[in-house]
Every structure is written in C-alpha cells, then in structure tokens.
C-alpha positions, -999 to +999 in steps of 0.1 A: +269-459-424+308-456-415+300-432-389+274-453-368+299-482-369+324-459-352+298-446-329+301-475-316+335-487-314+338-467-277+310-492-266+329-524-278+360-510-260+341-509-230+322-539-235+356-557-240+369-535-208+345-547-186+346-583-194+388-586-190+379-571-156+354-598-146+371-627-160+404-611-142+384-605-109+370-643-116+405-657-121+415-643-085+381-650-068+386-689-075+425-693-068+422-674-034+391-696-026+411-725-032+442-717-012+413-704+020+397-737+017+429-754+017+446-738+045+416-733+068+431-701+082+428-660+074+457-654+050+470-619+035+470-615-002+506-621-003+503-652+014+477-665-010+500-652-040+530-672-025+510-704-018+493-702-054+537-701-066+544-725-045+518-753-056+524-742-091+489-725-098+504-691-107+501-686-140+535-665-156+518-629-157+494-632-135+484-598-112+506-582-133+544-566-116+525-564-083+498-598-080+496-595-043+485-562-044+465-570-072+448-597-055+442-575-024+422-548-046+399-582-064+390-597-033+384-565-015+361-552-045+347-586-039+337-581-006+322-547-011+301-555-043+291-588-026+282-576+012+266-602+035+261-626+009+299-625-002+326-658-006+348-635+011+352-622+045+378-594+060+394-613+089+415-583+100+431-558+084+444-572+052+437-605+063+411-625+045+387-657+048+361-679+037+324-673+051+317-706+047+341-714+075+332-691+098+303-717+113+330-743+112+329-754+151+366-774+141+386-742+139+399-719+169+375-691+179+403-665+165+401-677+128+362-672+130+361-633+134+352-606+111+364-569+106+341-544+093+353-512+077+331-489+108+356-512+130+388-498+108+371-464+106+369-463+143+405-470+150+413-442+131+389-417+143+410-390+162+413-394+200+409-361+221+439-357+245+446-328+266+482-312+280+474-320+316+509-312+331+493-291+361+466-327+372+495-347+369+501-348+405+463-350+415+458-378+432+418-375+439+393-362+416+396-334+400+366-309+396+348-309+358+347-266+357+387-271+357+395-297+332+362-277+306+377-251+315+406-256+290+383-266+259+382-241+238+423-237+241+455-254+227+455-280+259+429-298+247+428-312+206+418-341+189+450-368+175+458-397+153+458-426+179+490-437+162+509-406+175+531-408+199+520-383+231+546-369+252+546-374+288+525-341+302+497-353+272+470-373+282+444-395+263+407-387+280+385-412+285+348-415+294+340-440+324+304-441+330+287-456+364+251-467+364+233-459+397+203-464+405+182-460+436+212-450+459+231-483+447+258-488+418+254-513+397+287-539+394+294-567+375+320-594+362+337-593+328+345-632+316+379-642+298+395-667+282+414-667+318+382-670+337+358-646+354+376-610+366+374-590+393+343-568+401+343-538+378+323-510+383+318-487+348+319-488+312+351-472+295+361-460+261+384-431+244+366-401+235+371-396+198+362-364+170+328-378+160+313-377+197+302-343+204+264-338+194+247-306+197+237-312+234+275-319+246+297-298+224+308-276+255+323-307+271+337-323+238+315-353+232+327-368+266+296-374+279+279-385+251+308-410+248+297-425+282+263-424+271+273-442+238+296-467+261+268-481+280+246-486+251+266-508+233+274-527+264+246-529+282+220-533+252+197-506+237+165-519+258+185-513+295+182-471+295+158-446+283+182-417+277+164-391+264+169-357+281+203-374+294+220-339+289+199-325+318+192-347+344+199-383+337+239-379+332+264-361+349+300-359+352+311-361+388+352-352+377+381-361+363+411-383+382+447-392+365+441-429+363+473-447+365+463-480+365+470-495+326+503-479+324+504-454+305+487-425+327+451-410+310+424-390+317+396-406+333+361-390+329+336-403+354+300-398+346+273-405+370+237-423+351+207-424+369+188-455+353+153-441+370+145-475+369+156-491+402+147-529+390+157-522+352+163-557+335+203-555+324+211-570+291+242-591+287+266-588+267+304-589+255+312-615+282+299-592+310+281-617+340+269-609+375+254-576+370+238-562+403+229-534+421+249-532+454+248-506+482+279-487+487+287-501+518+288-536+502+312-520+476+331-501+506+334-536+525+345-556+490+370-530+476+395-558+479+369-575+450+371-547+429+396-547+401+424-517+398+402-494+379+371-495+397+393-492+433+410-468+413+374-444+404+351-457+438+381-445+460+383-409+445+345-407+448+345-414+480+370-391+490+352-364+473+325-368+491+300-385+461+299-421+471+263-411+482+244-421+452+211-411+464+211-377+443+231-362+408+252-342+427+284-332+409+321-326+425+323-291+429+285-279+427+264-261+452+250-284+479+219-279+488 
C-alpha cells in the first residue's frame, strides 16, 4: 500500500507545479490587461511592471528578482498558447497590446499594428552582400555574367543585417519590372505625405532563404523579384510558373546610389503574358498602368529617384525596348 502512495507523490508535485504556473501566469495576464486597458497604448513589460508599482498593485514578491522579465515570458506564452483568439497582441518587438483595441477607430493608426514572429524572423534572415569594389565606379548597368560570375567565391556571402558593411561591400537587392506587351507597367505609392512620384518596380533585399532549386546559380535573386511582386501585386496578377525560363529575366546589375548608402540593384525583367492583366492593389500602391516607353521617356521628370535611377541605365543599355526578354549582354538576334 505505501509504495502506491509514493507512486504517486511525482504526480501531486506536478499537479501542484502546474497549477502555481497557471494561477502565476493568471496573476500577470489580468494586471497587464488592466494597465493596457488603462493606458490605451502598446507598453513593454517593464512599463507595465512600473505602472502596476506605481498605482500600488504590485504585490511585494511578485515576478520574482526580475518581474519585468517575468512578465515578458507570461504574456508572450500567452500569445503563443492563445494565437488569433488571444487577450494579447505583440505590437512590436517587446511591445505589447490589447486585441480588443485594435478595432478601436479612437486611437492613432500606429497603436493599432501587429508584429508576427515570420515578421521578426524575417528581419533577421541573413542578407546576401557582395565585395563590389571593382562596379563601384559603374555608372550604367552592369552585365549579369559579371556580377554571377563571383557566386561561388568569398565576394559574394550571406550577413546578419545588423552588421556593419565596409564601404567596397554592398547589400544586393532584387528590383523587378513588369512589362507587358512592349509597355512597363508604373504606378503611385500613397503616404501619410500624400501620393509619390511614379515608381516603376518592386524592391526588396535578397536574403538566405531565397534560393529554390530553379535559381540557386544566381542566389535566390530572382526568385526574390518573383516573391517581391507577389506580395505586392496580389497572388491572382501573374501566372509564374516556368518563370525560370522564359517569363523572368535579369537584364543587370547598376550601383544604385539613390537611398544613401550605395547597394546592389538587381533589375529583373517579367513578362506578364497578359497584356490587359487586372492589377491587384495593395500596400498603398494607386494608379497602376501600362505606359509606352516613350510616355515614360517624356515623364522621367515624374519618375521618383530610383526608377530615373533603373529606366535611365536601361535605356542606355540599349533594353528600354520592351517588346522581347532580351537580356544586357546576350546574343541579339
């Protein structure tokens, strides 16, 4: 008889484990709900902890040595037991809110964002950058065979974002144009300063997790184009399959100088096949169209840095003709 009591004095200790846990996690749940609902604004853990002191709802003890850590770890267990159907939302990183507020049409715009861990995961992801010393003094586009070229050595890696990069290092990104039908498709980005100037392609950094199977020789850059469009333009716009044949192409490389710091544009040409494709909307983008290149030519004053920036080395090159795939550098016919 002795022994099956003591079998099962490891189960009370859990039992009793496990409910200190959930009346702790409990405890934090409904003072950092209060103090959210109170202040109507994301807070930090430690902000919540020195509000809770401050109004004298902090019990002596509570959280332990470290309670704004503590309550940090609770409401972020909170938010990943709990998902979509949570209290508690991430605001930013190590910022939290109420979902409840998020509808509330009373509070500025900036309090009623989320952050998702893919978001933090992203930020993180390592950038490729490439020693680009020798294209530093390129002014017009630079042929792809020459910047490729250099994958498979030391000049081109992948980095932590947060590193600093000496001067001759460059961050590559992908800007992708759509064509279609000879024309170039432009369009307006909308701010809280108003509508911007025309821009003519989708950016984004090319990071470690966009080389597929079908674009490891160029390092994902391509596919990060691909991937750039998608998100902006909507699923629905493009049919991409077979896009590492004959629907996308990089035209070249120029040393874009326009946001400061100097990187490593990639321009990639995509052929929607679909000269009166319906263009989704979305992330503030407005006045999407298909324009001749004259009309561009005759605008360029329109055009915002960047997209002078890219249509001016494409022209100069010789590839403002968007009739055909043609790349910088290949065989004319």
């Amino acid at each position: 008889m002795a022994r099956v009591v003591l079998s099962f004095v490891p189960v009370i200790k859990d039992s009793l484990r496990l409910s200190w846990s959930i009346r702790t996690m409990s405890v934090h749940r409904v003072l950092a709900e209060s103090i959210l609902r109170e202040q109507r604004r994301p807070l930090s853990a430690r902000e919540i902890v020195e509000s809770a002191r401050a109004s004298g709802r902090l019990r002596d003890g509570f959280g332990g040595q470290s309670p704004a850590r503590s309550m940090d770890a609770r409401l972020s267990e909170s938010i990943r037991n709990a998902g979509s159907e949570g209290t508690f939302v991430r605001h930013s990183p190590g910022r939290f809110f109420l979902r409840e507020l998020l509808a509330d049409p009373d509070l500025p715009a900036a309090f009623r964002r989320t952050y998702s861990p893919a978001q933090r995961a992203k930020q993180k992801e390592p950038r490729l950058v490439m020693a680009a010393r020798s294209f530093l003094e390129i002014d017009g586009l630079i042929p792809p065979r020459e910047v490729l070229a250099l994958v498979d050595t030391d000049n081109m890696q992948f980095r932590d974002p947060t590193e600093a990069l000496p001067p001759d290092v460059l961050a590559v990104w992908a800007f992708v144009i759509v064509t279609g039908g000879g024309r170039l498709l432009t369009f307006r980005k909308s701010s809280k300063r108003g509508t911007r100037r025309k821009a003519l392609g989708f950016s984004a950094p090319v990071t470690r997790d966009d080389p597929t199977l079908f674009d490891r020789d160029s390092l994902g850059i391509v596919e990060r184009g691909l991937r750039t469009i998608r998100v902006s333009l909507g699923p629905t716009s493009f049919t991409v399959e077979g896009h590492g044949t004959a629907v996308a192409k990089l035209d070249g490389f120029i040393v874009s100088r326009t946001g400061g710091r100097p990187i490593l544009l990639a321009i990639i040409r995509f052929e929607t096949g679909d000269h009166t494709a319906p263009f989704s909307r979305r992330h503030g983008i407005t006045d999407l169209r298909l324009e001749d290149t004259a009309n561009v030519s005759n605008g360029m004053h329109l055009l915002d840095p960047q997209a002078e920036e890219v249509f001016r080395a494409l022209t100069g090159a010789g590839l403002a003709d968007f009739d055909s795939l043609e790349t910088f550098g290949s065989p004319k016919s």
